[in-house]
C-alpha positions as CSV (number, residue, x, y, z in Angstrom):
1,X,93.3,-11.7,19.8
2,X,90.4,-11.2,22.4
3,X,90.6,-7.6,24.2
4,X,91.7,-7.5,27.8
5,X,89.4,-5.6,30.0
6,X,90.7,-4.4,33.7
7,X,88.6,-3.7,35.9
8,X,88.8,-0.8,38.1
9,X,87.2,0.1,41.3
10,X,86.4,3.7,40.2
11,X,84.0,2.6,37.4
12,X,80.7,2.2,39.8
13,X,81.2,4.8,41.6
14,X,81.4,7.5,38.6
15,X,78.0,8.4,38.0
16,X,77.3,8.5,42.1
17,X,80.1,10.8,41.8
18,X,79.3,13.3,39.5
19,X,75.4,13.2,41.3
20,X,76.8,14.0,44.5
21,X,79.3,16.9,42.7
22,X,75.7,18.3,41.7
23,X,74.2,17.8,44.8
24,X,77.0,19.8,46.5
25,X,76.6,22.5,43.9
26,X,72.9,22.5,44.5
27,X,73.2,22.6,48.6
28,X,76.3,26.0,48.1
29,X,73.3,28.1,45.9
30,X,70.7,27.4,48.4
31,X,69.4,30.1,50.8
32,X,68.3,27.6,53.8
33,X,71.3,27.6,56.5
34,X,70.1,23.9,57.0
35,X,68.8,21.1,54.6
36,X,67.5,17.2,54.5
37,X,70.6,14.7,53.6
38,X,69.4,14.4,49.5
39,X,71.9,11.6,48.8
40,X,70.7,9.0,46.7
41,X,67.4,11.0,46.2
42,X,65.9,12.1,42.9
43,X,65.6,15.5,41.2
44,X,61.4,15.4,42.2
45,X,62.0,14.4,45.7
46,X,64.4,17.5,47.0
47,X,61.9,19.5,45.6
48,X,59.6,18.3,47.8
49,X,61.7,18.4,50.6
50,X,62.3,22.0,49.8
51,X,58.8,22.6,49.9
52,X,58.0,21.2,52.9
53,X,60.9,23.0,54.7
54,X,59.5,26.3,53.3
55,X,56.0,25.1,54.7
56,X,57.4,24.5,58.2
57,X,58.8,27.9,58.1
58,X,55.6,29.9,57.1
59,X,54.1,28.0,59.7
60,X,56.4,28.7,62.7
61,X,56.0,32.5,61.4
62,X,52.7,31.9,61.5
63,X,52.9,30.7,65.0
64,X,55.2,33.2,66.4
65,X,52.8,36.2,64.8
66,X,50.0,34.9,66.5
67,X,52.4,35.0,69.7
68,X,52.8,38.6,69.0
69,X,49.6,39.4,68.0
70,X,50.2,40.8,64.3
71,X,48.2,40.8,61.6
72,X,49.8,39.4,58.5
73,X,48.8,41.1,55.1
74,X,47.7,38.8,52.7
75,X,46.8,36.2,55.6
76,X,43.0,34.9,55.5
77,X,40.6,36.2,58.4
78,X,41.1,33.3,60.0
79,X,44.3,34.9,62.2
80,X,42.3,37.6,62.8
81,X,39.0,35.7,63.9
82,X,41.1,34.0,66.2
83,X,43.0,36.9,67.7
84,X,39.8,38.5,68.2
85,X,38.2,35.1,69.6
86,X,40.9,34.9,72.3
87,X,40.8,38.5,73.6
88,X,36.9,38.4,73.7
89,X,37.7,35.1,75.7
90,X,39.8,37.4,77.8
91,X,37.5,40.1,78.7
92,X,34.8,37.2,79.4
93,X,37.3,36.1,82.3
94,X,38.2,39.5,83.6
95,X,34.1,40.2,83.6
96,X,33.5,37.0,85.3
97,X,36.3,37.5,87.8
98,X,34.8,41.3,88.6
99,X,31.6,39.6,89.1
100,X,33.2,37.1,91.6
101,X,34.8,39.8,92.9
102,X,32.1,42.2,93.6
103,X,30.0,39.1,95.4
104,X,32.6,38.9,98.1
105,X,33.0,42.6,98.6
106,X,28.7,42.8,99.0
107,X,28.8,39.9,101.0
108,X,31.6,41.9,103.1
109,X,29.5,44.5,103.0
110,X,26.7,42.8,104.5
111,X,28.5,40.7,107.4
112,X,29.9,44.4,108.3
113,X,25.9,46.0,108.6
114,X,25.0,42.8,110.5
115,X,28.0,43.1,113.1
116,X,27.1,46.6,113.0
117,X,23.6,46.8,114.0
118,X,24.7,44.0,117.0
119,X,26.6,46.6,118.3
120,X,24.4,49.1,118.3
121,X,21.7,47.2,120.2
122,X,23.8,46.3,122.6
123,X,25.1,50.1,122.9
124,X,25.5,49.9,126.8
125,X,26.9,46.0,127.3
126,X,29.1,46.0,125.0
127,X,32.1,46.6,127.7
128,X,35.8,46.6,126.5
129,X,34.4,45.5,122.9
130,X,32.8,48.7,122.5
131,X,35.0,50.4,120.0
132,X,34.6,47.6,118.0
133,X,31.4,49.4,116.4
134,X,33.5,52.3,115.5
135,X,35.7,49.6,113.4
136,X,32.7,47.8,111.8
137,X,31.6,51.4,110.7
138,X,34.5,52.1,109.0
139,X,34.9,48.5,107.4
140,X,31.2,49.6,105.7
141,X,32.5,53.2,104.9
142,X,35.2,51.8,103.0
143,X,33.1,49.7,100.9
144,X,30.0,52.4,100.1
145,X,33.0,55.2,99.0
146,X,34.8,52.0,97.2
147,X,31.4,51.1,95.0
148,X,29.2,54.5,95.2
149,X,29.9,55.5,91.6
150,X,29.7,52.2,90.0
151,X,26.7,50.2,92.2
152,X,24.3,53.5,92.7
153,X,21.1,50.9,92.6
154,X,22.6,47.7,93.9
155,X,23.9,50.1,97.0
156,X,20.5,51.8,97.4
157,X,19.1,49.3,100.1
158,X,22.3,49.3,102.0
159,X,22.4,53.2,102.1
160,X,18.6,52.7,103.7
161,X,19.9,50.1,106.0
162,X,22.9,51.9,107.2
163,X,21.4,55.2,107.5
164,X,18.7,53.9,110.2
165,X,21.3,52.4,112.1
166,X,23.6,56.1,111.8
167,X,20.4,57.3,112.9
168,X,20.2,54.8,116.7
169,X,23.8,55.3,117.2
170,X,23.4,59.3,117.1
171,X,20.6,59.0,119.5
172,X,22.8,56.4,121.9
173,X,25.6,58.6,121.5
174,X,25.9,59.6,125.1
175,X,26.1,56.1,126.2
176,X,28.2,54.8,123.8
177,X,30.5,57.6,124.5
178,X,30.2,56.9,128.1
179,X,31.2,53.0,127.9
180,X,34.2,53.6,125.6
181,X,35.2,56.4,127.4
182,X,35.4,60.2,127.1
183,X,39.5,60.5,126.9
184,X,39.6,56.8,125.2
185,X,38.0,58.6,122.0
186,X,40.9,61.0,122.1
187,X,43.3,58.7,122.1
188,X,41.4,56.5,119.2
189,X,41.1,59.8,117.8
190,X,45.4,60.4,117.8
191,X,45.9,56.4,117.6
192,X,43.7,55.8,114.4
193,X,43.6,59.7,113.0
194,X,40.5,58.9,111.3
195,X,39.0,61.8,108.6
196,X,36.5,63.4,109.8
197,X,34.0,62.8,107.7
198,X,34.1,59.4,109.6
199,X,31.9,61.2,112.4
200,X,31.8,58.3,114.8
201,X,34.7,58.7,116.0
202,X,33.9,62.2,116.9
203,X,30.9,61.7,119.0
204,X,32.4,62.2,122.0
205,X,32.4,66.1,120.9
206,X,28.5,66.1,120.5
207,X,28.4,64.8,124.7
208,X,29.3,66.6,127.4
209,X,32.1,65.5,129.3
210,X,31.9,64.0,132.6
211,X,31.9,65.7,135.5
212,X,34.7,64.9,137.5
213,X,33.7,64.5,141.2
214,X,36.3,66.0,143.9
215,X,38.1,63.4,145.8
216,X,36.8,63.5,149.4
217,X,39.9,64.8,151.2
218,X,39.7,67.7,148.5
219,X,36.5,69.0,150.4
220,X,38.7,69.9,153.4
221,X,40.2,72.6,151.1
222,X,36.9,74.3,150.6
């Protein structure tokens, strides 16, 4: 008598069974909170996907130290080269920006002096623009006491400059007192409260003030 063999649908699927049990068992031990699907894969390939999921998480701490600028112990030099690169690249942009920086304020500086010494030629027809010297004087002030301990040499021409102008509108004073007007410095004076190291708005104390002539029905009195 031949033997009868039944076929049953679980005898495939037995040995994908048990692999998948092990596979399971595997995944439960493992410390990563998240894993490649491995079904169907061999022993030697989930060990490679293990190891590129542990390279891909050295290199995102990698990445986020660099972030943080931290140095790693037992990292290369090569972090630290480029740490150091990148803030050397940083102090290279700050230096260039102060340079930039300090060419506007000279050039400032210079349109100021020139505006200045206009002024101060034209001490006498300058009319209701006048007090505008005063302000140009102050725009220069601010720079000098802004750069004086930094710029000694690059300032010395300017100092030269400025002190032969000082020097014309001392010896104009009366004039340029007398277009502005005596009592207008004294308001400019309470308006603008400048220190008074800022003498030029004090020059009206270094002239007389104008003697005020009686009105003509005053003369009656006398």
């Amino acid at each position: 008598m031949e033997e009868l063999n039944f076929y049953s649908p679980h005898q495939d699927t037995t040995e994908s069974t048990v692999e998948e049990a092990l596979q399971k068992e595997e995944a439960a031990a493992s410390p990563h909170k998240f894993m490649l699907p491995t079904v169907g894969l061999s022993s030697e390939d989930s060990k490679k996907n293990k190891k590129k999921d542990e390279e891909k998480k050295q290199k995102d701490a990698l990445e986020e130290a660099k972030k943080q600028n931290k140095m790693i112990i037992g990292l290369s030099g090569n972090l630290a080269a480029d740490m150091m690169a990148e803030a050397e690249a940083e102090k290279t942009g700050e230096a260039a920006e102060d340079e930039g920086s300090l060419e506007a304020v000279i050039e400032f500086l210079e349109d100021s002096i020139a505006e200045y010494a206009k002024y101060i030629e034209n001490i006498g027809r300058n009319g209701l623009a006048a007090a505008n010297l005063n302000y140009y004087r102050d725009d220069i002030q601010e720079v000098l006491d802004m750069l004086k301990y930094h710029y000694t040499e690059e300032l010395k021409p300017y100092w030269e400059e400025i002190v032969k102008l000082d020097l014309l509108l001392r010896a104009k004073a009366p004039i340029h007192v007398r277009e502005i007007g005596h009592n207008n410095f004294k308001q400019y004076q309470i308006i603008n409260d400048p220190p008074q190291t800022h003498w030029w708005w004090y020059l009206n104390r270094t002239v007389a003030p104008p003697v005020i002539q009686p009105k003509f029905w005053e003369l009656w009195k006398k």
